[in-house]
ROFI-80513 format. One record per residue (C-alpha): x, y, z. Coordinates in steps of 0.25 Angstrom, whole numbers, plus 2048, in hexadecimal, padded with zeros to 3 digits. Example, Ala and Ser with C-alpha at 12.3 -4.5 7.8 and 13.67 -1.06 7.14 Angstrom:
! residues 2
8317EE81F
8377FC81D
***
This chain:
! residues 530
6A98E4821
6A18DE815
6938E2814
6868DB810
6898DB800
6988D7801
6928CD808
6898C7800
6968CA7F4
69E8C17FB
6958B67FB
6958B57ED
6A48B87EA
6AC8B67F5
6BA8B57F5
6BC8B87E6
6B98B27D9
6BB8A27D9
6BC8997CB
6AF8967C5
6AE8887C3
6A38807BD
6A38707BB
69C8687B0
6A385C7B3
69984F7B3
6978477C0
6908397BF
6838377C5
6838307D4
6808227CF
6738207D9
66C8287CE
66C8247BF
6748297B8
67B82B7A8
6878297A2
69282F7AA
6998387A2
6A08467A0
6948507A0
69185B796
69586979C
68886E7A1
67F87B79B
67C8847A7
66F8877A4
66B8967A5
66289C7B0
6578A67B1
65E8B17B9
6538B07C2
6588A27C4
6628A67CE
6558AD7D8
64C89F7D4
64089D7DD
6438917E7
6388847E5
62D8857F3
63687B7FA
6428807F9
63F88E7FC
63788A808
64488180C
64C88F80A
641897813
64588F81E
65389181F
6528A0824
65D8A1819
65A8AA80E
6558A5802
6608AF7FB
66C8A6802
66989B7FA
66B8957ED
6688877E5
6688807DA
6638717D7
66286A7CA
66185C7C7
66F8557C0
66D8507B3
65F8597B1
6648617A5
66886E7A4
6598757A2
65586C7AD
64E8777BA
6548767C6
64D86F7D1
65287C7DA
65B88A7D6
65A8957DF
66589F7DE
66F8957D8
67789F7CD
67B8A57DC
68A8A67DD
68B8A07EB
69789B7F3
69888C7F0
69E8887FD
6A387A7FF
6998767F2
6A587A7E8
6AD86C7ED
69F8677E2
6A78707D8
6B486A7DD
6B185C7DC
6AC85D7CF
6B78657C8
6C385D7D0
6B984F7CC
6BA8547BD
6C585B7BB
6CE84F7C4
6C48457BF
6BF83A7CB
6CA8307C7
6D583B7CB
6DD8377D8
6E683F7E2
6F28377E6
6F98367F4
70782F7F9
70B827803
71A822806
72181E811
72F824819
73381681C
731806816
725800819
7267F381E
71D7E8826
7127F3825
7197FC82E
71F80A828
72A80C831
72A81D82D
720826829
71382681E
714831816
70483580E
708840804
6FA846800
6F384A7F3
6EF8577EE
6E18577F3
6E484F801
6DF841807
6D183F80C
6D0835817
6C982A80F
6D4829804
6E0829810
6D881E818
6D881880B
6E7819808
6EB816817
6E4808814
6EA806808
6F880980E
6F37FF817
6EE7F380F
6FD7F4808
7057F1815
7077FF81C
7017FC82C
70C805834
713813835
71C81483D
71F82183A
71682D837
70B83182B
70F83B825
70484481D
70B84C811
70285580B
6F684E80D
6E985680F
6DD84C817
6D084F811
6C684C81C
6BD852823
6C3854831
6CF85A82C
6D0866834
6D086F828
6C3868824
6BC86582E
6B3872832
6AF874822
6AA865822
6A3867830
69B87582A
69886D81E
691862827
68A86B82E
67B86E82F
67D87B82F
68987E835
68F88D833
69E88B82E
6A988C835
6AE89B831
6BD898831
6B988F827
6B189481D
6AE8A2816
6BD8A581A
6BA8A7828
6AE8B1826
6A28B382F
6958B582B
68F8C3831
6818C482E
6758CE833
6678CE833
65B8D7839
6588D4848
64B8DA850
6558E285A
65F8EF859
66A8E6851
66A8DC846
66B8CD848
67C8CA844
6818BB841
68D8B683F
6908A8838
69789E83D
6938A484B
6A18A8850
6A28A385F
6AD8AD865
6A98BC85E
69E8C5862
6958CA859
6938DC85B
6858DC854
6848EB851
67B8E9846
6708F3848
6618F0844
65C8FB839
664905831
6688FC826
66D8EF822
67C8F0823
6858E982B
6948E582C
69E8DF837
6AB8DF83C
6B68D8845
6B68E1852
6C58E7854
6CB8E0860
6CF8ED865
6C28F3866
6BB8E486D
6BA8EA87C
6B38DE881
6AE8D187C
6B48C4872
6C08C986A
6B98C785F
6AE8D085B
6A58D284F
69E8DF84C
6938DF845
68D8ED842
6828F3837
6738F6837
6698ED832
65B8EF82E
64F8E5832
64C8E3823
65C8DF81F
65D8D181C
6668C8822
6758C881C
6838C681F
68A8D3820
6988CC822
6A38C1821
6AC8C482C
6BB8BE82B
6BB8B4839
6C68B8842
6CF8AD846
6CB8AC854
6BB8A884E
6B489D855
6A789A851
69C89385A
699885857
68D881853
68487985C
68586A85B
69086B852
69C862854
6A786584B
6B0859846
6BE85984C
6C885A842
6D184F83E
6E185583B
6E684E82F
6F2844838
6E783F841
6DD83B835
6EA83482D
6F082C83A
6DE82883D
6DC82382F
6EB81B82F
6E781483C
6D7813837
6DF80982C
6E77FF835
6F3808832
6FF80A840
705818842
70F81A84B
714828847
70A833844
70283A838
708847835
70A85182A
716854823
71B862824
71B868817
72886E816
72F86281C
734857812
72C84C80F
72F83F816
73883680E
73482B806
73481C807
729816800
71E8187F9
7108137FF
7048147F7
6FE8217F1
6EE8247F3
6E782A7E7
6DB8327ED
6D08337E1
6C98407DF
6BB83C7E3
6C08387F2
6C68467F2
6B884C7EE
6B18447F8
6B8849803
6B78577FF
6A88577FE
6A484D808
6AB855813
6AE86380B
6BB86380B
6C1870809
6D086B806
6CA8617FD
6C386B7F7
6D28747F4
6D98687F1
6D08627E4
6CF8717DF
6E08717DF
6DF8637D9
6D98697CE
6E68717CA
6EE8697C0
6FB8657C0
6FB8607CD
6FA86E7D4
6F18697DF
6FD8657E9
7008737ED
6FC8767FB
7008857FC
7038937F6
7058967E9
7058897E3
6F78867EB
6F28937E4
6F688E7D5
6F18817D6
6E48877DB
6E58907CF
6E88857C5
6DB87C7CC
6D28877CA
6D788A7BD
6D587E7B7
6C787C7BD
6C588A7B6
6C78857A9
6C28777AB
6B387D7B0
6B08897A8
6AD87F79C
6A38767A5
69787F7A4
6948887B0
6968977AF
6A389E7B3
6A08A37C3
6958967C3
69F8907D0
6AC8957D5
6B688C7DC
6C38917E2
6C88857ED
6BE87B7EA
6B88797F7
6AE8847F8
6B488D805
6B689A7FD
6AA8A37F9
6B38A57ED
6AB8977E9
69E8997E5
6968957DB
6858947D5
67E8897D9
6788867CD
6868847C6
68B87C7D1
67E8737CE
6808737BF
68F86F7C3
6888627CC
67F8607C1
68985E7B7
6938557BF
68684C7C1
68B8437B6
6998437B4
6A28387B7
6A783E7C8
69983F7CB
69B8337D6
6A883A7D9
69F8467E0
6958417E3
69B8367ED
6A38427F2
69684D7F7
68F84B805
683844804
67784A80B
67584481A
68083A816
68E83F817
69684C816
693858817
685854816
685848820
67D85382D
674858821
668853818
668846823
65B842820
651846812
651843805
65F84A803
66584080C
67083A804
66A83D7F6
67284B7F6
68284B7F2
68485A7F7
68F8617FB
68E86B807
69687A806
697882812
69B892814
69789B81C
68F8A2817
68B89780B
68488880E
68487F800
6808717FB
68486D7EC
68285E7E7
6778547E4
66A8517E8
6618447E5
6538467E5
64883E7E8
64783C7D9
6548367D6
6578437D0
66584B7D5
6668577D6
6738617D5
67186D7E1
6778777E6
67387E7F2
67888D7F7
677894803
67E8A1804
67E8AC810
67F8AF81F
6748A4821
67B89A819
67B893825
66F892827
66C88B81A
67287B81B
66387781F
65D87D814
66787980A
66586A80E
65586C80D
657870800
65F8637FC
65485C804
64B8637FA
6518607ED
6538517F2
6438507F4
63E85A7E7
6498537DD
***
């Protein structure tokens, strides 16, 4: 079992070495601000930093904000600077930010901005449609067959494709929809739909099965009785918890999976935690343990999770949702069965980067995520869907975004992206080069692009439960990142000036949790100071 400083290691490098990227590529300014020429920025100059920098005291406000949390002031890490400020410019906040912290769900910024600039925001995806039969009097007396792009289908763009089918003569099937290799981004898709929900939340402890690979959080503090106080997040609901921890001695704990064969009464599933722990040790996790596959974890009070919605069902809603008559069914092809023969040719749907990109960030879709990254391979290796050929296109996508980034400023190591979405540990990065990343993009020409794709606060998104009311309410572009064991926001705030500022805001440890609120405040902060 890993003990308190493998721990605290494996927050920082989890899962191995990723790439290190770093982005200089321009983005316009939103146009409700005044703005200059568009234009290709310079690369930026990171300026350099007083090696006191990364310990910098927190203004009053802020500080008090962070008191309040009952989080520690160690856990977290900022950065905020105003766009188009200049290099020697002070931040309006930095605490902590040359931290090597786990992105989370903040690397689909470094996503967007590589795919937006490397693809450029013109760059469309392409899908088919043909038919098994003639289609005559606006009937199609066989099947519709939607062959996919590489990245997948978001439910606008097929809404917008089954009414263009529509508008040109197509009102009935009299056979099936068939869905060949097509991928629906959206946010009740069941892959989907648990990530989205613990980015929406408050303050919602993820679901384990999805995020940190399963792992759950042990964590022990002092308590005034014979044994240590032991948590585990998420809260499991069918395993008991054997606190063993003894109060004095020491501060060293460890846990473990009990045996089957040696549970003589009680759940089948039993974790032992055991050590001695001193009333002056602080508060740490002393382990990630692997979730067995029988895990359920409680739900959390008031929480009602949205119902998933299977690809077929959401196909066959949108076709009727359009004036469209089915008499078949929506089903996938089988992918080692022979495509359906052709009879003719419908109209093909070119799917432009930037809706892609919304859909990612809006909802934090991980599939969207993987599939721009693979996008990135060239000569067309994104199409793969498995295997060896998946692993190379992967390779050649990263690859190129190696040698593309190194030249644009940051420091090798400055952010490290491995599958684009942010759910390894392996993608991590400083918040102060994720801001220098934001502020460089301020003014290039796929500045709208992102900025029409993050949740905006109290508005929609991941963001619509959060920052309802304030000075932040939607006057902040930010997107969320969820772990375990990690809360994030990265994006733009406008401040009561005019003035926006690019931020990024860490939290990072077993109360990470804890630290949504606190986060927000601090958004609420720089929306009323700036």
């Amino acid at each position: 079992m890993p003990n308190r400083s493998r721990v605290a290691r494996c927050l920082a490098a989890f899962l191995g070495a990723g790439l290190a990227f770093a982005v200089a590529g321009a983005l316009a300014a939103d146009p409700r601000t005044d703005r200059r020429p568009a234009g290709r920025a310079a690369k930026p100059t990171v300026p350099a930093r007083p090696a006191a920098d990364a310990a910098g005291a927190l203004p009053p406000a802020v500080a008090a904000i962070v008191a309040r949390s009952g989080v520690p002031a160690k856990s977290f890490a900022f950065e905020v600077r105003q766009v188009g400020s200049g290099e020697a410019a002070a931040p309006l906040l930095s605490y902590r930010a040359e931290q090597l912290l786990p992105l989370a769900s903040t690397a689909k910024i470094v996503t967007s901005l590589a795919a937006l600039d490397l693809l450029g925001p013109e760059h469309r995806w392409h899908s088919s449609a043909y038919a098994t039969a003639p289609v005559g009097e606006g009937r199609l007396r066989g099947d519709l067959v939607l062959v996919g792009s590489p990245v997948g289908l978001t439910g606008n763009e097929l809404r917008r494709w089954f009414v263009q089918l529509r508008q040109e003569g197509l009102k009935a099937i009299s056979g099936n929809i068939v869905l060949d290799s097509v991928a629906l981004l959206h946010e009740r898709d069941p892959k989907q739909v648990q990530a989205t929900a613990a980015e929406r939340a408050l303050d919602l402890p993820p679901d384990a099965r999805n995020y940190n690979q399963g792992k759950l959080v042990v964590s022990v503090r002092p308590a005034a009785g014979e044994r240590a106080a032991v948590s585990v997040q998420p809260r499991p609901a069918n395993v008991l918890i054997v606190n063993d921890v003894l109060m004095g001695g020491g501060c060293s704990a460890w846990a473990s999976w009990k045996p089957p064969e040696t549970i003589e009464r009680g759940p089948p599933l039993q974790l032992w935690v055991r050590g001695r722990w001193r009333k002056d040790c602080p508060a740490e996790a002393i382990a990630f343990m692997k979730a067995p596959q029988a895990l359920r974890l409680q739900p959390e009070l008031g929480a009602a999770p949205a119902l998933p919605i299977p690809a077929p069902r959401m196909v066959a809603e949108l076709w009727a949702e359009t004036g469209g008559s089915l008499r078949g069914q929506v089903i996938e092809r089988n992918a080692h069965a022979p495509r359906p023969r052709q009879a003719q040719s419908l109209t093909p749907l070119a799917t432009p980067v930037g809706e892609v990109v919304r859909e990612m960030n809006k909802t934090s879709n991980n599939e969207a995520a993987r599939s721009i990254l693979l996008a990135l391979a060239p000569d067309g290796a994104a199409s793969p869907t498995g295997g060896r050929a998946q692993q190379a296109a992967l390779r050649a996508a990263q690859q190129r975004l190696h040698d593309w980034l190194r030249g644009q400023g940051l420091r090798d190591g400055d952010l490290s992206i491995v599958v684009g979405s942010g759910q390894l540990h392996a993608e991590r990065g400083r918040p102060r080069a994720l801001v220098e990343l934001l502020r460089a993009a301020w003014r290039g020409p796929s500045s709208q692009a992102l900025l029409d794709s993050l949740p905006i606060a109290g508005v929609d998104g991941t963001l619509v439960q959060r920052m309802k009311s304030g000075a932040a309410t939607g006057q902040a572009w930010l997107k969320t990142g969820t772990l375990s064991d990690t809360r994030a926001l990265a994006g733009y705030v406008r401040g009561k000036s005019g003035k926006v500022y690019a931020v990024s805001l860490v939290a990072c440890g077993p109360e990470a949790g804890q630290a949504t609120p606190t986060l927000d405040a601090i958004v609420e902060w720089v929306a009323n100071t700036g």
